[in-house]
N, C-alpha and C positions, 0 to 999 in steps of 0.2 A: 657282381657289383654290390658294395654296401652303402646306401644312403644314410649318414647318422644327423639328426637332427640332434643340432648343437647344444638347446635346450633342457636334455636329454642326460649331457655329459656332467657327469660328477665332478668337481675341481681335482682327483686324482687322477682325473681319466683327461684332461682336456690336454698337456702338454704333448702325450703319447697319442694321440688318436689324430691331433692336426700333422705331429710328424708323422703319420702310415697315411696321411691322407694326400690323393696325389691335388685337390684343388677345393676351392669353397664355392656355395651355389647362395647367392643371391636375389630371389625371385623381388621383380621390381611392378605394384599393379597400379591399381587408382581406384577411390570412391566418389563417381562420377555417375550421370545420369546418361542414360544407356538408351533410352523411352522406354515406355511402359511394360513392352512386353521382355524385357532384360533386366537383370537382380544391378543395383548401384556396383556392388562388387565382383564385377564380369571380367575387367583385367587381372584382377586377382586372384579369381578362380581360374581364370587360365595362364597367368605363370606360376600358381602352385601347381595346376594339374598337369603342365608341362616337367614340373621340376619332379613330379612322382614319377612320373614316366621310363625318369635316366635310368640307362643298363648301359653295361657294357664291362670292360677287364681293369676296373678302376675302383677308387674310392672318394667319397666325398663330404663335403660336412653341409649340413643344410642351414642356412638361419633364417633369419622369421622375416618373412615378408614386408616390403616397406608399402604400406596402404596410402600412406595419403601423401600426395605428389602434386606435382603443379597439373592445372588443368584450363583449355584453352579456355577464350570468351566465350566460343559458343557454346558450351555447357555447363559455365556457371551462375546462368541464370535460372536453371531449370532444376528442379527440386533435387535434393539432396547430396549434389555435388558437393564438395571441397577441395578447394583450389589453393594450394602452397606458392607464395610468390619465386620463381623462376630462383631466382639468386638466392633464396632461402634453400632451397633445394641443392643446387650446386654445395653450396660449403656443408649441407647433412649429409650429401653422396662421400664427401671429400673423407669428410672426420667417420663415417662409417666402415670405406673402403680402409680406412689408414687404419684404423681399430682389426679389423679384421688380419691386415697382412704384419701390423703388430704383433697378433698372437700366433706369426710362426709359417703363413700360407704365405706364396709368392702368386700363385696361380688363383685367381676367382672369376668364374662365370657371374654375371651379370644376367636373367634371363626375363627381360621383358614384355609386357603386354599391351602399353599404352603407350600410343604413339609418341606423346607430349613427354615422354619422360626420354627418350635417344638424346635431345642438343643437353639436358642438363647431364644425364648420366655420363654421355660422352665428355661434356666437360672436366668432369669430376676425375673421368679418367686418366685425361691428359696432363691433369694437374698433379696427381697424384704421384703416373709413372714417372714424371720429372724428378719425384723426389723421394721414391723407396723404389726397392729392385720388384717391378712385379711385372706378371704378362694378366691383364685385364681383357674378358672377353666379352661382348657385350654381344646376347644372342635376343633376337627379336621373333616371336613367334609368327607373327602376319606376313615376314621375311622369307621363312623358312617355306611358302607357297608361294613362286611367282605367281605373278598375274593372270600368265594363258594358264597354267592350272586354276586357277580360281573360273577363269570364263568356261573353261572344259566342265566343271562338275556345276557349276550354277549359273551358266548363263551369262551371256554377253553386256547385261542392263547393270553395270557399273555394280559389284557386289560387296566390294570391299569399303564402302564408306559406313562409317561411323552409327554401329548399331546397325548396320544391313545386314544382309545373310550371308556372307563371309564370317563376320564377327559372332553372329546367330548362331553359326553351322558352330562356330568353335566352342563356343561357352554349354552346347546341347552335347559336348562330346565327354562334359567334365561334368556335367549339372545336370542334366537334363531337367530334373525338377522343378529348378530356376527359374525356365524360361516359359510364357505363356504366349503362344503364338498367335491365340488367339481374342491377344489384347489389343493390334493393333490391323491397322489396313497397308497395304504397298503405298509408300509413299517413294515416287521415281525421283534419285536425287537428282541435281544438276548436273546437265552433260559438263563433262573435263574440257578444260581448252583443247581444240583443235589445233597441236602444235607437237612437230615432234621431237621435242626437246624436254629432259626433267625439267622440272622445276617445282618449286614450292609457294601454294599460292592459299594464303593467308585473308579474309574477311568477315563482317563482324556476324553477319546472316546472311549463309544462303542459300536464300528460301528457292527453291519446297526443304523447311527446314524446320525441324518441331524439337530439334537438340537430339534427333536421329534423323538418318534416312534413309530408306533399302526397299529393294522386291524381298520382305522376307518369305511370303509366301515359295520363293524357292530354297528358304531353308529345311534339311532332315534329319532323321538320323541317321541315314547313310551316306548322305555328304558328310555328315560329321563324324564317323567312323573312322572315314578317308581320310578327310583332314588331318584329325588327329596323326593317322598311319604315318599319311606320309610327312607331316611336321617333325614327328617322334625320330621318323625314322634321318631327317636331315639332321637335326641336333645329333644325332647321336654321329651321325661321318665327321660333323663339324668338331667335336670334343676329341670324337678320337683320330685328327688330323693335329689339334690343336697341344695333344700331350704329348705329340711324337717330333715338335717342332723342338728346336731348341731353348732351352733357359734362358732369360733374356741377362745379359751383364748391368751392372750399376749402373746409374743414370750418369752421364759425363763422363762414360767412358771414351777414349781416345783410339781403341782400338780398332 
């Protein structure tokens, strides 16, 4: 597998190197506050460190990271955050995707790390594929572990919320230097609705809530090895499920 970071290509090399390429890799993060014991740039170090990752019988072009993205209430009041208004986001996804499949791709990964950024990117997507031939894939890192995996290696006390040891374990898998464990205490977030239905449930503060929450004290590095393992090891079925699929036809096709 060759990763070319687009950055990289020469204007002689860039017409040639998108046609040998079979798709483009998009890493999507946020500069958000994380709490104290997590670097502001934690999503962004893990869809870059996700996007080093890729192997496989493929080729791909890499481009540069998009940092700053919308970010909910409850963390933009807390130091160092920056918060992109939602529909500002949408129409940058739009005209970035459309630039890209401009210069030649039909196929781009999308590889995200911050939750808040799936309804705009997903947006973006829909709108797009309406109106250029592409197949848009939008892969999510915190996706690629269900949940009974996350309770199997760290414990049942809700692990995946925001700057917990879910998130901990992952950002220690890419950074380890980053993160300071012992900057903070277990803060138990809020039990989840007992209901057993998805749903998406949105408020302004809720406390026990410091703009993180988690047992991180059940984060490691060898939670985070695993992680990593087996994240890596999903994307990489999902990619190469997704180039064996068919080419998608024009938009308003009749066929």
């Amino acid at each position: 597998m060759t990763l070319i970071d687009v950055r990289t290509l020469t204007g002689v090399r860039v017409v040639e190197t998108i046609a040998a390429a079979d798709f483009a890799v998009l890493p999507v993060g946020s500069v958000e506050w994380h709490g104290p014991h997590l670097p502001l740039g934690a999503d962004t170090l893990l869809a870059e460190g996700f996007a080093g990752t890729l192997d496989g019988d493929w080729m791909a072009v890499l481009y540069p990271t998009i940092a700053f993205t919308a970010s909910p209430g409850q963390t933009r009041s807390y130091p160092g955050t920056i918060g992109i208004r939602p529909e500002t986001m949408v129409d940058y996804y739009v005209q970035v995707l459309e630039g890209i499949l401009q210069s030649g791709f039909t196929r781009i990964l999308i590889l995200n790390a911050h939750d808040a950024n799936m309804s705009t990117v997903r947006s973006a997507m829909e709108w797009v594929s309406g109106r250029t031939t592409a197949s848009l894939l939008l892969a999510n890192w915190f996706q690629l572990v269900p949940p009974r995996e996350t309770t199997e290696l760290l414990g049942s006390a809700q692990p995946r919320g925001h700057g917990g040891s879910f998130e901990t374990s992952g950002v220690m898998a890419f950074a380890p230097d980053s993160v300071d464990l012992s900057a903070v205490t277990d803060v138990p977030p809020r039990p989840k609705l007992a209901v057993d239905a998805d749903h998406v449930l949105v408020e302004s503060h809720p406390s026990p809530w410091f703009g993180w929450s988690g047992n991180i004290s059940q984060a490691n590095l060898e939670v985070a090895a695993e992680l990593r393992r087996r994240a890596s090891d999903r994307l990489h079925t999902l990619i190469a499920a997704w180039l064996r699929s068919p080419a998608p036809e024009p938009p308003g096709s009749t066929r």
